[in-house]
C-alpha positions as CSV (number, residue, x, y, z in Angstrom):
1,X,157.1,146.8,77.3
2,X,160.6,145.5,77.5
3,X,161.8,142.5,80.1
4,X,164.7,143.5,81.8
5,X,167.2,140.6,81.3
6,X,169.1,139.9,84.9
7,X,173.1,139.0,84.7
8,X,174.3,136.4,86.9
9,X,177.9,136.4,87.3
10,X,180.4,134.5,88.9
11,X,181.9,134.7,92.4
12,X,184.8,133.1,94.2
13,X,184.5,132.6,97.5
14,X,187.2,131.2,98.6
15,X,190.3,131.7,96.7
16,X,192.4,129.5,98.6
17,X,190.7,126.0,98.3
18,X,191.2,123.7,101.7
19,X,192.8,120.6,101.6
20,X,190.6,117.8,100.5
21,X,189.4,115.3,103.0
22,X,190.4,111.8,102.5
23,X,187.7,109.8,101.2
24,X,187.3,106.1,102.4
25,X,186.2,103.4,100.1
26,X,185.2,100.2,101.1
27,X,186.2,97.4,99.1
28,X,184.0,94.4,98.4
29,X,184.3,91.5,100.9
30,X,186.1,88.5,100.1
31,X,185.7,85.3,101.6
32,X,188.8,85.0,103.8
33,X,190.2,88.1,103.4
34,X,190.1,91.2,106.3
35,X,188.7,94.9,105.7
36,X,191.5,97.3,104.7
37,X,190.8,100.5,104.7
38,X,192.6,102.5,101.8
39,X,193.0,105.6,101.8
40,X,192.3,107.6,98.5
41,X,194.5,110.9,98.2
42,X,193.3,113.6,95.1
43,X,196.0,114.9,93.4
44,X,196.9,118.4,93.2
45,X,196.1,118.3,89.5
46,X,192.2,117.8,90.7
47,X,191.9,120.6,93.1
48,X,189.6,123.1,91.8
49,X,188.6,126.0,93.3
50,X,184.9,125.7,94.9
51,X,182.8,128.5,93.6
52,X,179.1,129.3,94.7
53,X,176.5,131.0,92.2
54,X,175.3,134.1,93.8
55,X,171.5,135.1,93.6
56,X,170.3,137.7,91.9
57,X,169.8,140.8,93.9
58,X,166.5,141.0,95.1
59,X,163.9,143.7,94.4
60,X,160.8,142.8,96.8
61,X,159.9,140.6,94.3
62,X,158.4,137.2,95.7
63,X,159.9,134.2,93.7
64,X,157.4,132.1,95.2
65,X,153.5,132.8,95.8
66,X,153.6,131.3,99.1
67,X,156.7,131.0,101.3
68,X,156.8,128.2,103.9
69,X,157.5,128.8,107.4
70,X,160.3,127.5,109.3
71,X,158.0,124.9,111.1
72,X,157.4,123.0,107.8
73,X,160.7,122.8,107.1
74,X,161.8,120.6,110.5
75,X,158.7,118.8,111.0
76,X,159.1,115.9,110.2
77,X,157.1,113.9,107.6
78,X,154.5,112.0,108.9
79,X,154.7,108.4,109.1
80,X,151.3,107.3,108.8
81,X,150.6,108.4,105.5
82,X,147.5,107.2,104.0
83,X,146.7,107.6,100.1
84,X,143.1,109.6,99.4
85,X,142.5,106.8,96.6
86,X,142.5,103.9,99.1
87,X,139.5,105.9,100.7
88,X,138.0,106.0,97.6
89,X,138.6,102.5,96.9
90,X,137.0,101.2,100.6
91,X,134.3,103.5,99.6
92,X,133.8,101.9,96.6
93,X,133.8,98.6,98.4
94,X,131.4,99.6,100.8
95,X,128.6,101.0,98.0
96,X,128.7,97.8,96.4
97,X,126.8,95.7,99.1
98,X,123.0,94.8,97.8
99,X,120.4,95.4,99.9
100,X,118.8,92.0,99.9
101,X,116.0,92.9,102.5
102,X,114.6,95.9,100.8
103,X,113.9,93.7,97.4
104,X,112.5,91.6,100.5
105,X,110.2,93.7,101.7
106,X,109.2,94.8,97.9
107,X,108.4,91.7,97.3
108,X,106.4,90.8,100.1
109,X,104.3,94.1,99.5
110,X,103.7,93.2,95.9
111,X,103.2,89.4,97.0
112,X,99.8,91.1,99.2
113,X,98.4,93.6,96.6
114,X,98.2,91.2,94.3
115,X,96.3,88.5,96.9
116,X,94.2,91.2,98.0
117,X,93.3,92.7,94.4
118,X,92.0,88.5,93.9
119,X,90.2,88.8,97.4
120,X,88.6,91.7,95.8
121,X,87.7,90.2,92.7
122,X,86.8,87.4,94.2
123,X,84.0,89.4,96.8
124,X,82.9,91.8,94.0
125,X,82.0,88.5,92.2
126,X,80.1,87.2,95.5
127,X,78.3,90.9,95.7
128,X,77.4,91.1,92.3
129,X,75.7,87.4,92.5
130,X,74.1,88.6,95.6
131,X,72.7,91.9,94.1
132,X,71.9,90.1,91.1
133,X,69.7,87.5,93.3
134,X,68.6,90.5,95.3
135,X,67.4,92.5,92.4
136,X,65.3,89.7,91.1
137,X,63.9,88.9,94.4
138,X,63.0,92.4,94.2
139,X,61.2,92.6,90.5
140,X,59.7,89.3,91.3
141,X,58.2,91.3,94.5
142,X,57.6,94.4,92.7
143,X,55.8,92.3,89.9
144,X,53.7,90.5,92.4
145,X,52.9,93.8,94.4
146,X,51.8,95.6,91.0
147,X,49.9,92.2,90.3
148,X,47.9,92.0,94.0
149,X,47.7,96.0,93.4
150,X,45.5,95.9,90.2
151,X,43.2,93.3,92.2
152,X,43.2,95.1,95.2
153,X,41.6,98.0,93.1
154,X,39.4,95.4,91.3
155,X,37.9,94.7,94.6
156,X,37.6,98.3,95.5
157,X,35.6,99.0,92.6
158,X,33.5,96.4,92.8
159,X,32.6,97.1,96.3
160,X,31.9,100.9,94.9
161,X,29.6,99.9,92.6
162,X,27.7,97.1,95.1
163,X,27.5,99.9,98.0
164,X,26.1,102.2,95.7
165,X,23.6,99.0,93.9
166,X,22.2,98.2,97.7
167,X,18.6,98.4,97.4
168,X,18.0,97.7,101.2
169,X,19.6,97.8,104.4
170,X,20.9,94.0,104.6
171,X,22.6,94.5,101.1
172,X,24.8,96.9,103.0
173,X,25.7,95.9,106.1
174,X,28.5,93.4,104.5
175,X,30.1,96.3,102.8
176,X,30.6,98.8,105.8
177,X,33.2,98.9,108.4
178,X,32.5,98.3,112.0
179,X,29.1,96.4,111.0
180,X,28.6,95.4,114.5
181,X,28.3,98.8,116.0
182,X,27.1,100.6,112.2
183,X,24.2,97.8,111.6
184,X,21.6,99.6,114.6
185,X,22.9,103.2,113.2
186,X,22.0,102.0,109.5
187,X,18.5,101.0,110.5
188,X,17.8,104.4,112.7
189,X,18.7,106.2,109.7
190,X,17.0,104.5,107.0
191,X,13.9,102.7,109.3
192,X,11.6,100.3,107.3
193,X,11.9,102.5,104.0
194,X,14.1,101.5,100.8
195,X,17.7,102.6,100.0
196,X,17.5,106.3,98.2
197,X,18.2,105.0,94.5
198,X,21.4,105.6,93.6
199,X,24.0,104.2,90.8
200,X,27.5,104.9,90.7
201,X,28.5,106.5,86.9
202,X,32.2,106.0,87.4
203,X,35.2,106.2,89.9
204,X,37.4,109.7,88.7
205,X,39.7,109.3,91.5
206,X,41.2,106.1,93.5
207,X,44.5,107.0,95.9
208,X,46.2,105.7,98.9
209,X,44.6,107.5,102.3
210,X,47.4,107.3,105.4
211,X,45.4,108.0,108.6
212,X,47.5,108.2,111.8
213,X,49.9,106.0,110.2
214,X,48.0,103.6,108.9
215,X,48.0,102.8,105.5
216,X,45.3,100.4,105.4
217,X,42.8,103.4,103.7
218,X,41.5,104.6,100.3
219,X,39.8,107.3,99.3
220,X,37.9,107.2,96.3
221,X,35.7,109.8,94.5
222,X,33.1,108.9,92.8
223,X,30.3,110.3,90.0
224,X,26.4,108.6,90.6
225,X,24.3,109.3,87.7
226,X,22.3,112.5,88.2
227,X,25.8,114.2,88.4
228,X,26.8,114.1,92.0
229,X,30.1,114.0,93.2
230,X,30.9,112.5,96.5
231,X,34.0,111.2,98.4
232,X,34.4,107.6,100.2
233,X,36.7,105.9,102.7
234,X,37.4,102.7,102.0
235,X,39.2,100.6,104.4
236,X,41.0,97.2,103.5
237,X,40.7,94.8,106.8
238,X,42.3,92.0,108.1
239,X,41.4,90.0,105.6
240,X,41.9,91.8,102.1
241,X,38.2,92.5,102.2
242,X,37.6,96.6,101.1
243,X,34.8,98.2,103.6
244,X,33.8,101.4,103.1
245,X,32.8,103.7,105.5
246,X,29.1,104.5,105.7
247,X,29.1,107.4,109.1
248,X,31.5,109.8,106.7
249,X,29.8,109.1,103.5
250,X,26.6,110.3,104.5
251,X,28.2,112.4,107.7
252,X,25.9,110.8,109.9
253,X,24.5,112.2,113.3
254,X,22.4,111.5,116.3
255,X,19.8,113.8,114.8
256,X,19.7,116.6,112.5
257,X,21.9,119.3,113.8
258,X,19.2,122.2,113.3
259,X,17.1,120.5,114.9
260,X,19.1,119.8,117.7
261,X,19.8,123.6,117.6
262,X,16.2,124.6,117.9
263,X,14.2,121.8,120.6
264,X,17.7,121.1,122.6
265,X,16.7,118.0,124.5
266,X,18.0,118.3,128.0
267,X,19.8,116.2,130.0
268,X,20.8,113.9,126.8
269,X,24.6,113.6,125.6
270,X,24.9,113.1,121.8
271,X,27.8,113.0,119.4
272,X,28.2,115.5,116.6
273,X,30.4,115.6,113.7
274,X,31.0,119.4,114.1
275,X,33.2,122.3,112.9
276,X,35.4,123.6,115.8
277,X,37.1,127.7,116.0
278,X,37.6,130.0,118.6
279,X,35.3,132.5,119.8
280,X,34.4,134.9,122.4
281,X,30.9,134.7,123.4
282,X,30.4,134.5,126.9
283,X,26.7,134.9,128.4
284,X,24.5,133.7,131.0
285,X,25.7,131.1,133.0
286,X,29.3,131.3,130.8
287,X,29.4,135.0,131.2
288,X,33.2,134.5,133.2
289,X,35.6,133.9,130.3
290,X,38.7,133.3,132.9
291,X,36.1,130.1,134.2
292,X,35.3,128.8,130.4
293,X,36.8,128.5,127.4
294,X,34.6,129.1,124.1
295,X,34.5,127.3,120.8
296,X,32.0,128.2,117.9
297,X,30.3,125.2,116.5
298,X,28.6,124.2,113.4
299,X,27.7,121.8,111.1
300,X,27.6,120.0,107.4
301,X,24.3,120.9,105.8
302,X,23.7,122.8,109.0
303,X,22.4,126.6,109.2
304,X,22.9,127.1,112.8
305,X,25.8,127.7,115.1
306,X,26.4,126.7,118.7
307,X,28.6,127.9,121.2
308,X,30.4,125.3,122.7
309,X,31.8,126.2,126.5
310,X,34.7,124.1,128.3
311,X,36.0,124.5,131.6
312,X,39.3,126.5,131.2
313,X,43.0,125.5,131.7
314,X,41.6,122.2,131.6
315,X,43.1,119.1,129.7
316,X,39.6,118.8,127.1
317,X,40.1,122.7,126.2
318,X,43.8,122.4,125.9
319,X,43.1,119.0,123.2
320,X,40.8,121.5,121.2
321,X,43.1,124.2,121.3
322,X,45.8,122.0,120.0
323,X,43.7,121.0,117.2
324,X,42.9,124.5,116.0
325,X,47.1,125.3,116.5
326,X,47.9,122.7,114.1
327,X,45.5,123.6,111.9
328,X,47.0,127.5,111.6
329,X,43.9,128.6,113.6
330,X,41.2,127.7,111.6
331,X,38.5,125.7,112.2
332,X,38.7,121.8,111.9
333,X,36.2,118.9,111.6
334,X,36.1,116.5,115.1
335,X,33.8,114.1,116.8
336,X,32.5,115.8,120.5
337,X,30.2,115.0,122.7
338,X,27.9,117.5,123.8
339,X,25.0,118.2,126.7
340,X,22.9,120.4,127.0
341,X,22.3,120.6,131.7
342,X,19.2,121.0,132.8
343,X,17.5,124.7,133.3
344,X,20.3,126.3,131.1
345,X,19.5,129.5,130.5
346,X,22.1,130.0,127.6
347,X,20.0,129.8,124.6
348,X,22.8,129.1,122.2
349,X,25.1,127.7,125.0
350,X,26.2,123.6,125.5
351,X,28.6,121.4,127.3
352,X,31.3,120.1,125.8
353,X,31.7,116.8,127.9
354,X,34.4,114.9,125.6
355,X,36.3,114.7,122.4
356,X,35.6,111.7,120.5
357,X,37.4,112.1,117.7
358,X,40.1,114.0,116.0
359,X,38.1,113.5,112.7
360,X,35.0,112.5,111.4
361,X,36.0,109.1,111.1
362,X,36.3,106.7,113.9
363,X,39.5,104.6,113.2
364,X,38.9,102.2,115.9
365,X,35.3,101.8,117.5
366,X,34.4,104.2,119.9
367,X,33.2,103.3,123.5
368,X,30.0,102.9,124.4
């Protein structure tokens, strides 16, 4: 596409040029000498004929991409003009202050982990000497424990194997617990006759017994040398001494519970080892069951059964009650008193007056 080429020509404006001003030139100054003004005329042979360039015609075309409005063109410059670099250098300037109290601060932090990381050291070294001391003092315990615990069972056997030796009823009474109140019950049962002859074959069984949170008892089983198996309590006392306890090894009553079962002396309260469950029978003078409370009894080695009678709601039949409860209803093995009143017509009926025992074993003596 072709550029159209514009012509500029010449115009006169004026074809009669005005006279030319004067023009005034000042002459140096001179020491001593006054300003004269001279006057400068131009010839005639300078005057030319002003002429003024005419713009091209325009066509809507904008020359310029942005055209200023009157208002820039008389306001006036301002005075106060300020350089954007001299921003930028006080900028500068300002950026390149160092912040002393921040390395300060760094410092200090770095100053207190690395004392604390020695006051760490330093207790780790005090806890590991203290848990080195602390584990010897241990093994040196544990040592000395395993030590008194293989005597300790050295004693127990040998008081097994004397118990079981006795030939009369001296020989025993140092080896039993509660020898005071088990030396009359030793004679009853035995009398004036010699010991049965027994001798222990071995000990197949030797553990650690906690009764009501005492941890003072063994329990040892034992083979004698016809082939019978039986179970013992041993007790260590006060004194390191193993006792065992005779009443449980031969489960010793007042008299023989059959017996008792069949002549049912009157008026006399006795204490049974018996087995103790629920039951229902109410007869004769316990015929009201919303008056009594029944228990069935019975015995080790015993045939016979009893029916033991309680007055109900009260604290004795709620203690038995609790017993059997604990035990997931079935029976369990307790010390009781029982009496058999006067004229009872209940053949099979007795008192309960008292529960001595929670067990077969007394762990402190009994009263009187």
């Amino acid at each position: 596409m072709a550029v159209e080429k514009k012509q500029y020509t010449l115009k006169v404006v004026d074809e009669k040029a005005p006279a030319a001003e004067p023009v005034i030139r000042l002459a140096p100054q001179q020491t001593g000498q006054t300003d004269v003004a001279l006057r400068l005329e131009v010839s005639a042979d300078e005057k030319v004929a002003n002429v003024r360039l005419a713009p091209p015609v325009s066509d809507g075309t904008e020359i310029r991409t942005h055209q200023p409005g009157i208002e820039a063109l008389i306001e006036p410059p301002s005075p106060t003009f300020v350089p954007v670099e001299q921003d930028w250098g006080e900028a500068s300037q300002k950026s390149q202050n160092i912040p002393w109290g921040w390395f300060a601060l760094i410092g200090l932090i770095l100053a207190a982990g690395v004392i604390w990381s020695l006051i760490g050291v330093q207790d780790a070294e005090s806890q590991a000497r203290k848990l080195e001391v602390t584990t010897e003092s241990i093994l040196g315990s544990e040592e000395q424990e395993d030590i008194d615990a293989g005597h300790l069972i050295e004693r127990i056997e040998a008081t097994i194997a004397s118990f079981y030796g006795a030939q009369k009823v001296d020989d025993l009474i140092p080896l039993v617990r509660q020898a005071d109140r088990v030396e009359p019950l030793l004679k009853d049962y035995y009398g004036s006759k010699p010991l049965p002859a027994t001798t222990l074959s071995r000990i197949k069984q030797l553990q650690p017994l906690t009764l009501d949170n005492r941890a003072s008892f063994w329990l040892a089983g034992v083979v004698l040398k016809n082939g019978e198996s039986r179970d013992l309590i041993v007790e260590i006392d006060l004194l390191g001494d193993p006792k065992i306890d005779w009443e449980t090894s031969v489960c010793y009553q007042p008299m023989a519970w059959d017996q008792f079962s069949k002549d049912r002396p009157a008026g006399v309260s006795m204490d049974f080892r018996v087995f103790i469950e629920n039951d229902n029978f109410y007869s004769h003078e316990f015929a009201d069951s919303n008056r009594w409370s029944c228990f069935r009894l019975s015995a080790l080695n015993g045939n016979e059964a009893l029916f033991g009678y309680t007055p109900a709601g009260g604290a004795l039949a709620q203690q038995l009650q609790d017993l059997i409860d604990q035990n997931r209803g079935q029976r369990v093995t307790i010390i009781v008193r029982l009496l058999v009143p006067e004229g009872l017509q209940s053949r099979r009926g007795v008192m309960i007056e008292s529960l001595r025992a929670p067990r077969w074993i007394y762990l402190d003596p009994p009263e009187p």
